[in-house]
C-alpha positions as CSV (number, residue, x, y, z in Angstrom):
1,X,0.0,0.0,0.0
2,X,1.9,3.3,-1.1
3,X,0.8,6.9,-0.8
4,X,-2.8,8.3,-1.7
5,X,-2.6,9.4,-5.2
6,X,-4.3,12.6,-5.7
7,X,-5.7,14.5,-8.9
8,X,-5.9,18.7,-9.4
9,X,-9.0,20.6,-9.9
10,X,-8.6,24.5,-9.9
11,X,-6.5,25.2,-6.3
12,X,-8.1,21.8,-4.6
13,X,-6.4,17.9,-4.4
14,X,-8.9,15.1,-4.4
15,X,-8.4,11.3,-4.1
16,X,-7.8,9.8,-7.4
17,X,-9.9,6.9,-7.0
18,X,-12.3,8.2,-4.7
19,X,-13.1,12.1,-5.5
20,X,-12.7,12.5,-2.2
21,X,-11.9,16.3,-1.4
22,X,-8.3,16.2,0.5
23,X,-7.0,19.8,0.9
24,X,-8.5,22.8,-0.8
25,X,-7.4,26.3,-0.7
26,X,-3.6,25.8,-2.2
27,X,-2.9,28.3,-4.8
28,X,0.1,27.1,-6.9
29,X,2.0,23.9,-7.6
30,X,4.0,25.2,-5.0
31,X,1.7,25.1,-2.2
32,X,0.7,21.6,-3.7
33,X,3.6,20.0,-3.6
34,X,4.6,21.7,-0.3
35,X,1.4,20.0,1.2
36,X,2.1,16.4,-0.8
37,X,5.3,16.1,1.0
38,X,3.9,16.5,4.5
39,X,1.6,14.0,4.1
40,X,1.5,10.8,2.5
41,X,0.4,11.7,-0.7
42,X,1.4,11.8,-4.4
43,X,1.0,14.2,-7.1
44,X,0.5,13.6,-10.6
45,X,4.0,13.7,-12.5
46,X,4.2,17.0,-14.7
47,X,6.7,18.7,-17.2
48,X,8.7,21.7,-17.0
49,X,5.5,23.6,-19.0
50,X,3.7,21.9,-16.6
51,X,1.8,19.7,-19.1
52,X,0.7,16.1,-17.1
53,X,1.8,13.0,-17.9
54,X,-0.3,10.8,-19.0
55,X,-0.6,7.0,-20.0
56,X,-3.7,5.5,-21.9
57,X,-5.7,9.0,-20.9
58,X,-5.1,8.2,-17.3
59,X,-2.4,10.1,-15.0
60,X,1.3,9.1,-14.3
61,X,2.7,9.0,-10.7
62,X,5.9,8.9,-9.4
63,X,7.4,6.7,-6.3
64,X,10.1,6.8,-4.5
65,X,11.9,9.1,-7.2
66,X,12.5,6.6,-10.0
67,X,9.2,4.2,-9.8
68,X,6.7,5.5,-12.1
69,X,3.0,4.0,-11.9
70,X,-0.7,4.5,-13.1
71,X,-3.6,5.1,-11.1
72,X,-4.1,1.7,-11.0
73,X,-0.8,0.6,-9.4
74,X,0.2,-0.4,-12.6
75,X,4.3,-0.9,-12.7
76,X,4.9,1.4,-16.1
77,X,8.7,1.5,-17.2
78,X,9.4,5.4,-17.8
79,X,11.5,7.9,-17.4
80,X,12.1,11.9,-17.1
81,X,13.2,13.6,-20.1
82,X,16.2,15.3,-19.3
83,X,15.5,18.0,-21.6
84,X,11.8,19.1,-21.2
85,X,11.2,17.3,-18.3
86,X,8.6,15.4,-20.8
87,X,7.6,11.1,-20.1
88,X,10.4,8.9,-22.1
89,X,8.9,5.9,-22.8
90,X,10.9,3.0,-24.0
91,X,11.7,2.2,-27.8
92,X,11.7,-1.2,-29.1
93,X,13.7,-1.4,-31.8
94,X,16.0,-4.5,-32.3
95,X,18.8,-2.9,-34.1
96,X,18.7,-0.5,-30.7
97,X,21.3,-2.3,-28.1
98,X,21.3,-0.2,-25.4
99,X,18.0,0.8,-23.2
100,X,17.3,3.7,-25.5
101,X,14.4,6.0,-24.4
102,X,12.5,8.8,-26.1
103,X,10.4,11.5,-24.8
104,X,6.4,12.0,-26.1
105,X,6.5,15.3,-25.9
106,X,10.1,16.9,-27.6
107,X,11.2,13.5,-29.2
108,X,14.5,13.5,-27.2
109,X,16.3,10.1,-27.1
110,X,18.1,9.5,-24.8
111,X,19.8,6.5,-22.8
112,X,18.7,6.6,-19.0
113,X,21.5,4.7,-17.4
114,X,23.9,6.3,-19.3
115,X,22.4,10.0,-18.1
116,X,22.4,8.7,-14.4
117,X,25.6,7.5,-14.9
118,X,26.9,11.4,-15.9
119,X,25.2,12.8,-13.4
């Protein structure tokens, strides 16, 4: 059982899978987020034009800092494009050897092992 994963109308959070009102009143993403990490809840994952991610219409959450899942508690391999900030989701190609990622929203491939491993 992880955290309550929450969804954003206007300046309120609400359960994801209930509706549920859980906090109103917070003006920004700052507030939000400020809130989310005092109690055990998550937000749904954004870019840096805070556009949400989103997989098969449904929002993406992130766990733990590198676990992404759906609503659902659905395991989805993903990552964060370094670039845009964007959801990098997988290619499979077979002449590709390495784990080669690329980001929905700016096209940006990338490798994510090999960018954790130069950071």
């Amino acid at each position: 059982m992880g955290p309550t994963k929450v969804m954003i109308k206007g300046d309120a959070l609400y359960d994801a899978k209930s509706g549920k009102l859980i906090q109103g009143g917070l003006a920004s993403r700052q507030a939000m987020e400020e809130y989310a990490a005092q109690h055990y809840i998550v937000l749904p994952e954004v870019d840096k034009s805070g556009k949400l991610w989103e997989w098969e219409g449904r929002p993406v959450y992130c766990l733990h800092g590198v676990r992404y899942e759906s609503l659902d508690d659905q395991p989805l391999h993903l990552a964060r494009c370094p670039d845009c900030g964007g959801m990098g989701v997988r290619i499979d190609e077979i002449t590709v050897e390495s784990d080669c990622i690329r980001c929905v929203t700016c096209g940006h491939e990338f490798d994510a092992r090999l960018e954790m491993m130069e950071t």
